[in-house]
Each structure stands twice: as structure tokens, then as C-alpha cells.
CHARMM internal coordinates of N, CA and C (Angstrom, degrees):
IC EDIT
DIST 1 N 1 CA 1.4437
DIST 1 CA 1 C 1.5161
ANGL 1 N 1 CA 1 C 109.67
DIST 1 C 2 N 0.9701
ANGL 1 CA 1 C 2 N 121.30
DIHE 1 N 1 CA 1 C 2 N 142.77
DIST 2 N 2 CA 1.6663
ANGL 1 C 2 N 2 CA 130.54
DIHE 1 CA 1 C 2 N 2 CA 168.44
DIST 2 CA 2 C 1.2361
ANGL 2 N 2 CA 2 C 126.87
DIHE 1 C 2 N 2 CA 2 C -86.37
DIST 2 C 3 N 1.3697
ANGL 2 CA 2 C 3 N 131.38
DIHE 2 N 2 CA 2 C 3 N 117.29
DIST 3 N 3 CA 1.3162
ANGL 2 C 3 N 3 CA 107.58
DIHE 2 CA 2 C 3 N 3 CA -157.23
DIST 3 CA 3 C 1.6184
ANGL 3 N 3 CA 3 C 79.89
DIHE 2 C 3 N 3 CA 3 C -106.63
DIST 3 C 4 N 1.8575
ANGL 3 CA 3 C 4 N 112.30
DIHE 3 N 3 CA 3 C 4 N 154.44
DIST 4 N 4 CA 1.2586
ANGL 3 C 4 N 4 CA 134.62
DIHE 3 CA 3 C 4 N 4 CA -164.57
DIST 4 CA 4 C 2.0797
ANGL 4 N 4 CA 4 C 86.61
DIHE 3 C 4 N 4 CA 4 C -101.76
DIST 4 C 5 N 1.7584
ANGL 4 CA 4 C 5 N 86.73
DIHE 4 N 4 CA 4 C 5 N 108.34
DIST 5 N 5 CA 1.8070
ANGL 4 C 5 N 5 CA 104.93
DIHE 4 CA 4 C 5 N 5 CA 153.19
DIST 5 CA 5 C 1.5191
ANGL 5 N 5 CA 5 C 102.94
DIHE 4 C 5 N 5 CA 5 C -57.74
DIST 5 C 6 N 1.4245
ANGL 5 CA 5 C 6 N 105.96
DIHE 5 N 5 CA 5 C 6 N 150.51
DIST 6 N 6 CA 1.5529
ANGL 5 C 6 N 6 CA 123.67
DIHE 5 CA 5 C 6 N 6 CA 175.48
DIST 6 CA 6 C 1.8123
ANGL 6 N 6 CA 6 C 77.42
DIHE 5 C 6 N 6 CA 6 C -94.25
DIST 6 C 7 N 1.7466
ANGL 6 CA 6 C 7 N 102.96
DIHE 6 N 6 CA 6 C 7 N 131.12
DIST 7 N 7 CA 1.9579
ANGL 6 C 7 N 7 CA 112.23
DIHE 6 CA 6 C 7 N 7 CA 138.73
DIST 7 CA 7 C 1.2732
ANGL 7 N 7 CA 7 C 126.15
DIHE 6 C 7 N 7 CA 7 C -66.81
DIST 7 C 8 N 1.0492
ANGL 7 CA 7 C 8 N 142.38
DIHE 7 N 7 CA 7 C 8 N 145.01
DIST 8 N 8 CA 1.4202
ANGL 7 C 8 N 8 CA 129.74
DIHE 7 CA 7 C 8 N 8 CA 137.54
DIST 8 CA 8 C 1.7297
ANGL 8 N 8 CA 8 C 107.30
DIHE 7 C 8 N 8 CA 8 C -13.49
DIST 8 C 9 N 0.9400
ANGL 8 CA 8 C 9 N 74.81
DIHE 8 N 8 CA 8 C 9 N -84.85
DIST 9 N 9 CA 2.1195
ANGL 8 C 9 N 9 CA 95.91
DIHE 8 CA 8 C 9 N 9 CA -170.36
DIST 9 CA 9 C 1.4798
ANGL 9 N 9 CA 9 C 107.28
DIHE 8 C 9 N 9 CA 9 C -34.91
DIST 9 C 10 N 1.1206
ANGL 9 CA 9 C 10 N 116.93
DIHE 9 N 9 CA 9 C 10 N -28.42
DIST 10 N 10 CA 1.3923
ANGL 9 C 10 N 10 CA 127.24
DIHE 9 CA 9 C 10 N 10 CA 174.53
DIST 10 CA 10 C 1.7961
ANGL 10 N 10 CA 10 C 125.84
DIHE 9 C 10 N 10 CA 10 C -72.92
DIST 10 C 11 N 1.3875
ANGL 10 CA 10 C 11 N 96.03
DIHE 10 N 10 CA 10 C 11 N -33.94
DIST 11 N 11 CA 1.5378
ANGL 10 C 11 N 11 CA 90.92
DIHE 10 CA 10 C 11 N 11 CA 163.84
DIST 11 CA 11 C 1.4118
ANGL 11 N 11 CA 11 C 143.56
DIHE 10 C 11 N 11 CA 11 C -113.13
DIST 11 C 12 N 0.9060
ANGL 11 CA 11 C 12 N 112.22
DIHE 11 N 11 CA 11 C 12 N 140.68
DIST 12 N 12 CA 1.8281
ANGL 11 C 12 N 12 CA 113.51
DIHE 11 CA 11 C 12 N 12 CA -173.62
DIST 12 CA 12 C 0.6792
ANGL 12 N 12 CA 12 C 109.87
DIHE 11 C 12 N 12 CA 12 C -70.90
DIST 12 C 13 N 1.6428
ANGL 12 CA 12 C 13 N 117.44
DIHE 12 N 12 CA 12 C 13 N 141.22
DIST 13 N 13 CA 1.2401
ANGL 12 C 13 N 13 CA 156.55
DIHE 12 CA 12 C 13 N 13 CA -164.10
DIST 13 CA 13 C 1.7107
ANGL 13 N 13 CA 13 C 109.77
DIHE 12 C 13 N 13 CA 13 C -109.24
DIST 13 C 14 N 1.6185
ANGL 13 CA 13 C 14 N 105.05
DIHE 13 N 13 CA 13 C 14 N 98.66
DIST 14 N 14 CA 1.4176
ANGL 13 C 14 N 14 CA 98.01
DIHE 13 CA 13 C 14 N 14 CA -178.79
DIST 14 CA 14 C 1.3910
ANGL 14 N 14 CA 14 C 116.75
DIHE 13 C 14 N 14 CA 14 C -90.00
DIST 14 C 15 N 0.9937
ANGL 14 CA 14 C 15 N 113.45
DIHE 14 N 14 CA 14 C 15 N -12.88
DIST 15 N 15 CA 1.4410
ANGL 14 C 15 N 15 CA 132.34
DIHE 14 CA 14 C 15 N 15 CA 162.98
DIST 15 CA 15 C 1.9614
ANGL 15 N 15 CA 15 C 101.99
DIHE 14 C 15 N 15 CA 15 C -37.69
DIST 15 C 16 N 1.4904
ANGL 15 CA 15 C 16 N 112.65
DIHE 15 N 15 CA 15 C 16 N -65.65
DIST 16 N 16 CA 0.9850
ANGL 15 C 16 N 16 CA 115.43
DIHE 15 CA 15 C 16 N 16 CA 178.62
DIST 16 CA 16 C 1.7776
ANGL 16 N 16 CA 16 C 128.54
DIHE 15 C 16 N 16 CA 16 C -49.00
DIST 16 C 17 N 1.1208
ANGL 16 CA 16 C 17 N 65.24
DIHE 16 N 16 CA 16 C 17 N -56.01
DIST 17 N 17 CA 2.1140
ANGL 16 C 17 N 17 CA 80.41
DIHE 16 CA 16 C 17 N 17 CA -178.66
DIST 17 CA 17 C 1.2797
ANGL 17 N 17 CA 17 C 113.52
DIHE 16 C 17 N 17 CA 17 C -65.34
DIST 17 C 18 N 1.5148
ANGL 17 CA 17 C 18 N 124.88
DIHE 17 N 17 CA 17 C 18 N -12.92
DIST 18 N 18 CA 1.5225
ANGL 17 C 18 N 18 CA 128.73
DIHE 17 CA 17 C 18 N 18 CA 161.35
DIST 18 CA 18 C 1.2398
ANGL 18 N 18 CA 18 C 112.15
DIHE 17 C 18 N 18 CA 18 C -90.77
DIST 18 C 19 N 1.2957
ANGL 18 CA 18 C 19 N 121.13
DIHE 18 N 18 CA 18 C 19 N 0.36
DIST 19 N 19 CA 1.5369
ANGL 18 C 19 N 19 CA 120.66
DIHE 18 CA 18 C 19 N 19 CA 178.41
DIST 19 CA 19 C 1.8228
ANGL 19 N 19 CA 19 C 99.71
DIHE 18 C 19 N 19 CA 19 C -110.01
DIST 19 C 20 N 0.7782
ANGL 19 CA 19 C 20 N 143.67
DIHE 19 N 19 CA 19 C 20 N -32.94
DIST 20 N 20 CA 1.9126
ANGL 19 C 20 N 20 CA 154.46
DIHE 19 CA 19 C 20 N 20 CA 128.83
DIST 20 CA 20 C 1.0119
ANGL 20 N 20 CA 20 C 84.50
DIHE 19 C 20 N 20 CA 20 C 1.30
DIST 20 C 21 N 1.8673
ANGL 20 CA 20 C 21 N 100.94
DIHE 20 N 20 CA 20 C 21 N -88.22
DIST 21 N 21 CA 1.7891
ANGL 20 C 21 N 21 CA 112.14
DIHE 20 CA 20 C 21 N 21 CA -141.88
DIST 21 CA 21 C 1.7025
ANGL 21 N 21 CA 21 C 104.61
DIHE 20 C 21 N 21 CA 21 C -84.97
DIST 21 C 22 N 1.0606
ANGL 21 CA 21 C 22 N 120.76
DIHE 21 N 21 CA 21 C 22 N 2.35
DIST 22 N 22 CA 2.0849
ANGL 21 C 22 N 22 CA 119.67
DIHE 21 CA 21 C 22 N 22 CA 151.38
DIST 22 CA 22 C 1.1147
ANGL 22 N 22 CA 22 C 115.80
DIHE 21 C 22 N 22 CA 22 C -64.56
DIST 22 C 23 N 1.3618
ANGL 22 CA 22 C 23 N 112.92
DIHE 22 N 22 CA 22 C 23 N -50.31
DIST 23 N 23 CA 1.6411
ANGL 22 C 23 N 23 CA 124.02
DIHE 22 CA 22 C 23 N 23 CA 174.84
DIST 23 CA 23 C 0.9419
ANGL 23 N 23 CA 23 C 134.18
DIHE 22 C 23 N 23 CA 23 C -53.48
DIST 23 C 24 N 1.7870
ANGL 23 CA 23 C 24 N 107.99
DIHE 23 N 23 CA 23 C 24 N -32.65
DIST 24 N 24 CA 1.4564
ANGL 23 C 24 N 24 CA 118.82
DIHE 23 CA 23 C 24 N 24 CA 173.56
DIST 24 CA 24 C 1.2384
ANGL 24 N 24 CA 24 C 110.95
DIHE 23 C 24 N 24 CA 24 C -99.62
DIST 24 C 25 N 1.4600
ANGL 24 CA 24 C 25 N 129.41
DIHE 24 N 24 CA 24 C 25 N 20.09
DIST 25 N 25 CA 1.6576
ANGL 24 C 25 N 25 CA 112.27
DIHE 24 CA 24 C 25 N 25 CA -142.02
DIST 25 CA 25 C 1.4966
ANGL 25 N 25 CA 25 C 85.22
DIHE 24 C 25 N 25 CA 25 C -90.27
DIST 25 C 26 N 1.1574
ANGL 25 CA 25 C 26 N 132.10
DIHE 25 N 25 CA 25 C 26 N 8.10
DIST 26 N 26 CA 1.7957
ANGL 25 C 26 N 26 CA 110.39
DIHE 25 CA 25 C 26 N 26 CA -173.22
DIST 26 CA 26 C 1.6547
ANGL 26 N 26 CA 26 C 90.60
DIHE 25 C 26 N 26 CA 26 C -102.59
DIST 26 C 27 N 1.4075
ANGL 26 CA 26 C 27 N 127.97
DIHE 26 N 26 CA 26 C 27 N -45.29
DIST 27 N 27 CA 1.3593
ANGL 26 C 27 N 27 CA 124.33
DIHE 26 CA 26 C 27 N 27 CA 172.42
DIST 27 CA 27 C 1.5356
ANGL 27 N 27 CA 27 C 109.93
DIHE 26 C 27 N 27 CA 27 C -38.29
DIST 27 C 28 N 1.1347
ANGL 27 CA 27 C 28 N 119.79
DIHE 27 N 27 CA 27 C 28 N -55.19
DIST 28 N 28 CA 1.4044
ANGL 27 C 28 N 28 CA 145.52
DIHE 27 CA 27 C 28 N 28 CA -156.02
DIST 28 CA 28 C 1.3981
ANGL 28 N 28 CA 28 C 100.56
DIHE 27 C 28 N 28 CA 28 C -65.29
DIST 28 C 29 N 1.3368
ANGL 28 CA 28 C 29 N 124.63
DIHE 28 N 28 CA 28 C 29 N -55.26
DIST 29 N 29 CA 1.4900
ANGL 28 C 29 N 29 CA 139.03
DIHE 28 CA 28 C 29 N 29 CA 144.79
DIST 29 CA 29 C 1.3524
ANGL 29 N 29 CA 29 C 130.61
DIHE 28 C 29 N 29 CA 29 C -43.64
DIST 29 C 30 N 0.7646
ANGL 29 CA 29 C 30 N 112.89
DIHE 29 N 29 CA 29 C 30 N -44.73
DIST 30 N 30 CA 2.0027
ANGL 29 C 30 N 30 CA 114.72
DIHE 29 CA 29 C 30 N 30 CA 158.40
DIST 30 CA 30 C 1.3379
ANGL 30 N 30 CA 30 C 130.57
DIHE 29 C 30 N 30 CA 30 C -93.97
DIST 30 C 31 N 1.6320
ANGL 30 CA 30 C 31 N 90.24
DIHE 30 N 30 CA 30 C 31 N 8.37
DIST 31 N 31 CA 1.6767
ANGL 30 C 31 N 31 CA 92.59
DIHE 30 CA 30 C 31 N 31 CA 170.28
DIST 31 CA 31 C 1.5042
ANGL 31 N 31 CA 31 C 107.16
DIHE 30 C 31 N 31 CA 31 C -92.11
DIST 31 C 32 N 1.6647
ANGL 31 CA 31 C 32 N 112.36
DIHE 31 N 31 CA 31 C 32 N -45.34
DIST 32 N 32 CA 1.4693
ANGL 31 C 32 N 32 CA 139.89
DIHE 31 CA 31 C 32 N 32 CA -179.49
DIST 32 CA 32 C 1.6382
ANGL 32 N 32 CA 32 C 111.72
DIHE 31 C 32 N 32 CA 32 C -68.35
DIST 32 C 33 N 1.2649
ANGL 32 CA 32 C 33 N 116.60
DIHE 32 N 32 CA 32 C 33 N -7.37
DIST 33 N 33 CA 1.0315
ANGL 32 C 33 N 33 CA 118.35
DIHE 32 CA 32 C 33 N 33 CA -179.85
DIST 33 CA 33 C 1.9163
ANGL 33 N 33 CA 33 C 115.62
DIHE 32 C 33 N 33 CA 33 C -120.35
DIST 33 C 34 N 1.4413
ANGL 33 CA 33 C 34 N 89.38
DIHE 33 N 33 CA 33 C 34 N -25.08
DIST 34 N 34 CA 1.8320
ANGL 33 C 34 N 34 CA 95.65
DIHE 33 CA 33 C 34 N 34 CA 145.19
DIST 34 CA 34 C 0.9490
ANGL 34 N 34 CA 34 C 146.28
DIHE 33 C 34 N 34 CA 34 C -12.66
DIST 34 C 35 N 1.7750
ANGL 34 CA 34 C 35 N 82.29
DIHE 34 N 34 CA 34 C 35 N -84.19
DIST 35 N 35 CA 1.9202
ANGL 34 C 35 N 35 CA 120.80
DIHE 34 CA 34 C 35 N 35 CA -169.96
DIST 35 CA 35 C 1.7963
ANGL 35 N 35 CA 35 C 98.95
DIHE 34 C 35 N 35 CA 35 C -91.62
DIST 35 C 36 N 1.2025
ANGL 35 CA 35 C 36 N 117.93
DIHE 35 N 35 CA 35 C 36 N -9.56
DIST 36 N 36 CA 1.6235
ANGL 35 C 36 N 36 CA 110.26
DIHE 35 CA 35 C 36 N 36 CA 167.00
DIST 36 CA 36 C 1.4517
ANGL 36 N 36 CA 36 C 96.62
DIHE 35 C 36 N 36 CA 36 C -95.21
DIST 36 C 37 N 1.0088
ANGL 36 CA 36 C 37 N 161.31
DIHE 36 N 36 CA 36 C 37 N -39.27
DIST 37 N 37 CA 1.7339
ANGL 36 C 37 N 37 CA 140.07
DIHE 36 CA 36 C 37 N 37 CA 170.16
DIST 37 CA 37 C 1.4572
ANGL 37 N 37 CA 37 C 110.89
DIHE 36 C 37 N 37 CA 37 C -77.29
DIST 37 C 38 N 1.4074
ANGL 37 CA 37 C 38 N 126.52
DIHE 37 N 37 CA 37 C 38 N -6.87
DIST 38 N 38 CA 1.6232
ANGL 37 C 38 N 38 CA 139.03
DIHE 37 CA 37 C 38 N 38 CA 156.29
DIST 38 CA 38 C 1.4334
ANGL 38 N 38 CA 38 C 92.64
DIHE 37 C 38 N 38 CA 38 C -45.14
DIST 38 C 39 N 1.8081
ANGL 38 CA 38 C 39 N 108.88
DIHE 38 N 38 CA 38 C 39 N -80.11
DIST 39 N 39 CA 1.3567
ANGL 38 C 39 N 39 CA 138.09
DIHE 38 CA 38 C 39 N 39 CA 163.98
DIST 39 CA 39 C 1.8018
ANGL 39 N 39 CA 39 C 116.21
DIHE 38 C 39 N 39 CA 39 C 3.00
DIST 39 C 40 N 1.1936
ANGL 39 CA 39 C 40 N 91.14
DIHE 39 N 39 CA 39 C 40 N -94.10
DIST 40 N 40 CA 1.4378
ANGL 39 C 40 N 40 CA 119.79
DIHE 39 CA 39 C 40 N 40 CA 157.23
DIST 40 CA 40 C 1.1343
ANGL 40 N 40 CA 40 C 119.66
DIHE 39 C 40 N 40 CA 40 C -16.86
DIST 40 C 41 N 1.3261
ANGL 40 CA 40 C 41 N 101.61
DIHE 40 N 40 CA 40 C 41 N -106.97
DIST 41 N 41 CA 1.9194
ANGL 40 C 41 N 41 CA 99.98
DIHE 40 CA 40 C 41 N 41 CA 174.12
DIST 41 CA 41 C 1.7064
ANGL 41 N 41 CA 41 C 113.43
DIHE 40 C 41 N 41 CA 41 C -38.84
DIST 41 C 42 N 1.5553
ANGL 41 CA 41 C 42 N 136.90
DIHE 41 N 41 CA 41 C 42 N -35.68
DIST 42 N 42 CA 1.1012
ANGL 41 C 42 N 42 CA 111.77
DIHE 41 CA 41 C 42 N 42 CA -160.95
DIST 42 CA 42 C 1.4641
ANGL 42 N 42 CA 42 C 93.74
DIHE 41 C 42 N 42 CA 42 C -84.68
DIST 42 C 43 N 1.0066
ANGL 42 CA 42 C 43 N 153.87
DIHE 42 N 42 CA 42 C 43 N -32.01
DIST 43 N 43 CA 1.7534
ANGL 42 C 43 N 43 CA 169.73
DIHE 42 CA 42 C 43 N 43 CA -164.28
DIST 43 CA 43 C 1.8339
ANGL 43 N 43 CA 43 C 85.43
DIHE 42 C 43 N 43 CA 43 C -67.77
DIST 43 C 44 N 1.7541
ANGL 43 CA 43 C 44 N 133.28
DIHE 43 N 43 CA 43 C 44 N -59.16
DIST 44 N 44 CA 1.0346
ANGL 43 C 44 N 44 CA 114.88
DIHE 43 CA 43 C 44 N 44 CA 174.62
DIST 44 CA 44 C 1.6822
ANGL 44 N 44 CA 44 C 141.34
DIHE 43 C 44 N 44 CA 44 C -78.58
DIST 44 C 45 N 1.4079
ANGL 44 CA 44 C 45 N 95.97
DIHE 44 N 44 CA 44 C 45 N -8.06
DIST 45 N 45 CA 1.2687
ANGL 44 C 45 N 45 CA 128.44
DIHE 44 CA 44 C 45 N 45 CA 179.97
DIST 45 CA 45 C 1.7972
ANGL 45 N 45 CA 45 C 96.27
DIHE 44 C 45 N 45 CA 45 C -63.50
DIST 45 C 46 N 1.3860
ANGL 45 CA 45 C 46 N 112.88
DIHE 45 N 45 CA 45 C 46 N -53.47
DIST 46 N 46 CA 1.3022
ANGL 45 C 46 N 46 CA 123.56
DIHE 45 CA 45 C 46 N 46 CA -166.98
DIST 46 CA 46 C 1.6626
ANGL 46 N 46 CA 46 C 117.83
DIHE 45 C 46 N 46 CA 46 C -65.30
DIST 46 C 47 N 1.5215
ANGL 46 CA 46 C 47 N 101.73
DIHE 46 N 46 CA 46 C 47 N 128.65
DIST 47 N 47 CA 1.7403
ANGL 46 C 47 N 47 CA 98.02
DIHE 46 CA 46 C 47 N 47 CA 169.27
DIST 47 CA 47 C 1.3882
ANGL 47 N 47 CA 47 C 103.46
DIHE 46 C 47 N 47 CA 47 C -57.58
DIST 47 C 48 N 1.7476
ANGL 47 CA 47 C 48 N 94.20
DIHE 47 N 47 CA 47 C 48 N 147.62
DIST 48 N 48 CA 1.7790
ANGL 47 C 48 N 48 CA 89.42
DIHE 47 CA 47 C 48 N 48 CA 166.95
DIST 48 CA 48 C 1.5891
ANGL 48 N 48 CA 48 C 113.18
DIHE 47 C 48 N 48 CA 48 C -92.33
DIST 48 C 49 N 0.8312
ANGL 48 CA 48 C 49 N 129.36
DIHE 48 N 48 CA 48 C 49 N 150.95
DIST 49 N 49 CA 1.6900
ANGL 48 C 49 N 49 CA 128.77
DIHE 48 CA 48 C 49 N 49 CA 179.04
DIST 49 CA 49 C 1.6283
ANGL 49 N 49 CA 49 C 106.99
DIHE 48 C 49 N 49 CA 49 C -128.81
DIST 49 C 50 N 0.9247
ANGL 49 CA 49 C 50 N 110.31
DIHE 49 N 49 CA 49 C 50 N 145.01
DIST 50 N 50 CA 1.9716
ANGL 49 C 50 N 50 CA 119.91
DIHE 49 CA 49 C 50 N 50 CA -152.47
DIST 50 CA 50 C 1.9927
ANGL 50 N 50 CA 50 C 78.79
DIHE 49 C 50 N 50 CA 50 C -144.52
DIST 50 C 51 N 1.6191
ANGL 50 CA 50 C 51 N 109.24
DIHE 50 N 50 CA 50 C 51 N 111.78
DIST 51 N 51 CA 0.8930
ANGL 50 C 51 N 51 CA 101.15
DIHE 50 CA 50 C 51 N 51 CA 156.26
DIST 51 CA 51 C 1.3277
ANGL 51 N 51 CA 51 C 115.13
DIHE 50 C 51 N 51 CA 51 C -165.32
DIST 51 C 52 N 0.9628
ANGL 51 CA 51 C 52 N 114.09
DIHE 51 N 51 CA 51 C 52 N 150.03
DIST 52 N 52 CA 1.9583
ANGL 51 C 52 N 52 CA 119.95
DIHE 51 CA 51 C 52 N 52 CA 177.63
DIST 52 CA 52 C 1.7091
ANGL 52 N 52 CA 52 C 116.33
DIHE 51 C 52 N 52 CA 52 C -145.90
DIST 52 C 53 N 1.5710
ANGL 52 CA 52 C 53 N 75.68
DIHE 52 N 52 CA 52 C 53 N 130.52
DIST 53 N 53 CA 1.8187
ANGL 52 C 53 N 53 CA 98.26
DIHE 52 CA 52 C 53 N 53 CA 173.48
DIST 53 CA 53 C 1.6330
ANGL 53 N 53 CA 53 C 128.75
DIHE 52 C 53 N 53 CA 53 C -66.90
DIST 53 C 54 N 0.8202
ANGL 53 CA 53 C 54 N 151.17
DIHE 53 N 53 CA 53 C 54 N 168.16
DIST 54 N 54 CA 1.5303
ANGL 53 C 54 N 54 CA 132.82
DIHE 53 CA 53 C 54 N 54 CA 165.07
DIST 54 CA 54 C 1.9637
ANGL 54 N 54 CA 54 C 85.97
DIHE 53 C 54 N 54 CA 54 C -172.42
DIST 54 C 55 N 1.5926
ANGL 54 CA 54 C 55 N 98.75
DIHE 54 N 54 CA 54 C 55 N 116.49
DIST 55 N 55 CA 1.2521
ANGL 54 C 55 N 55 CA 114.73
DIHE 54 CA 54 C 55 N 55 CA 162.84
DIST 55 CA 55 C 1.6216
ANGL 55 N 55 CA 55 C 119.30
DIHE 54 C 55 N 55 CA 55 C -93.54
DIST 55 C 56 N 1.5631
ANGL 55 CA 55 C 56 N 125.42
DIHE 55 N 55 CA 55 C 56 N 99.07
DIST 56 N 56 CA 1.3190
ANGL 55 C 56 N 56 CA 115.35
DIHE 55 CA 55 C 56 N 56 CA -160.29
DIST 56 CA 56 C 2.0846
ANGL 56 N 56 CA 56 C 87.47
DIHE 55 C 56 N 56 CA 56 C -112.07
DIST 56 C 57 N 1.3334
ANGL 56 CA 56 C 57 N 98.95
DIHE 56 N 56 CA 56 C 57 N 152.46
DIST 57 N 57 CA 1.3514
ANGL 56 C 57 N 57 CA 139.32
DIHE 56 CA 56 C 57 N 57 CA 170.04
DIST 57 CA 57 C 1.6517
ANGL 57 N 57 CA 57 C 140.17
DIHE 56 C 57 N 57 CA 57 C -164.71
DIST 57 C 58 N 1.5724
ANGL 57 CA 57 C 58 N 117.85
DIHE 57 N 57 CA 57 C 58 N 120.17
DIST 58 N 58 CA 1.2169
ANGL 57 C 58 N 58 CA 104.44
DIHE 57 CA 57 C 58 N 58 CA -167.47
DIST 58 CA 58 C 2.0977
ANGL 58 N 58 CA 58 C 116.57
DIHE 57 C 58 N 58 CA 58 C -58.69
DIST 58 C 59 N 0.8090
ANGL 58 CA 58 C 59 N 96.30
DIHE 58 N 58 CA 58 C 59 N 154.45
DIST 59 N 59 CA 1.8849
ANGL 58 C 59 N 59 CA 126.70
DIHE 58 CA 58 C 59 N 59 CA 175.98
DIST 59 CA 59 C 1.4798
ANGL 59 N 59 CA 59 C 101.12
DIHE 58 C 59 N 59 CA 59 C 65.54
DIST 59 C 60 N 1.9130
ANGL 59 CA 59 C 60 N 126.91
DIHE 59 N 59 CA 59 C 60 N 18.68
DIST 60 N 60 CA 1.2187
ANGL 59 C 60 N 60 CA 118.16
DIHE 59 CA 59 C 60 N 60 CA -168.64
DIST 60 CA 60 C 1.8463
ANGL 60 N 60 CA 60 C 111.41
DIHE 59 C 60 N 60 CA 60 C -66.38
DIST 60 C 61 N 1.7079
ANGL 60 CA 60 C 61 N 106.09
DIHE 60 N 60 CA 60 C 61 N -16.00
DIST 61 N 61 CA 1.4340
ANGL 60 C 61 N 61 CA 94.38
DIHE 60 CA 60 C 61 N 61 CA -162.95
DIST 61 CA 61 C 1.8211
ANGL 61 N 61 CA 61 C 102.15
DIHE 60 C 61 N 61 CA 61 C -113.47
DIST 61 C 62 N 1.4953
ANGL 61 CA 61 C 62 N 106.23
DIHE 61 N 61 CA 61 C 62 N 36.37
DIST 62 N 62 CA 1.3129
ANGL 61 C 62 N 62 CA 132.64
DIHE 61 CA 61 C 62 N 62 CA -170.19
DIST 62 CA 62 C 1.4653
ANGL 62 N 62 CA 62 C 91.50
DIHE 61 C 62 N 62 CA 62 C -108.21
DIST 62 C 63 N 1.3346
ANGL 62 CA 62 C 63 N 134.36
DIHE 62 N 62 CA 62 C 63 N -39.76
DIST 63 N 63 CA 1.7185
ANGL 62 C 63 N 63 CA 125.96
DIHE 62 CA 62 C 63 N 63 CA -168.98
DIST 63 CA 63 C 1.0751
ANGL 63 N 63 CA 63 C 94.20
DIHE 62 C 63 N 63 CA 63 C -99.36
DIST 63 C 64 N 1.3859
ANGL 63 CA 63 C 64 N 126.33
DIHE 63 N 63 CA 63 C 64 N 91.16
DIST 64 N 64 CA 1.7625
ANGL 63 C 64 N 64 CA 142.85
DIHE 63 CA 63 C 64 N 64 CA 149.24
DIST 64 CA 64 C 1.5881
ANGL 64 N 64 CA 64 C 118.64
DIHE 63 C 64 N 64 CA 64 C -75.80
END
COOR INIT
IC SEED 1 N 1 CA 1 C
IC BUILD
């Protein structure tokens, strides 16, 4: 069997991707904080509607 060497090039660098998402973290924050008062207002915007069905018939819960 061959066992598969790790490359350089081959592994991720989390180092990096926490240095990305620092850079962006204020975008990242006013993007997420956007689409939650987007959220918000449309959730209060909305009528609430309260409703339930109920299909009744005798011996229906007799055929198991």
C-alpha cells in the first residue's frame, strides 16, 4: 500500500481564514445584523393567524 505524504499546498491554513474573517468581521456584523432586523420587522409586519383543522368521523381511529 502507499501511504499518501501530506504537501504543503495540500493543507489548510487556519491561521489564514481567521485572519480573512478579522478583516471582515465588521462587514460580517452588519451583514448578520441586517438580515436579523430584515427578520424582525417582516415576522412583525405579519398578521398572526391561529388556526387548526380537525377532520372528525365515526370508527376513523378503529382502521390501524
Amino acid at each position: 500500500m502507499t501511504d499518501r505524504v501530506a504537501h504543503p499546498k495540500d493543507e489548510i491554513e487556519l491561521i489564514e481564514i481567521f485572519r480573512v474573517l478579522w478583516k471582515w468581521k465588521y462587514i460580517i456584523l452588519v451583514g448578520t445584523m441586517l438580515c436579523s432586523l430584515i427578520a424582525v420587522g417582516t415576522s412583525i409586519s405579519m398578521p398572526e393567524v391561529y388556526r387548526v383543522e380537525e377532520i372528525l368521523w365515526p370508527g376513523a381511529y378503529l382502521n390501524l
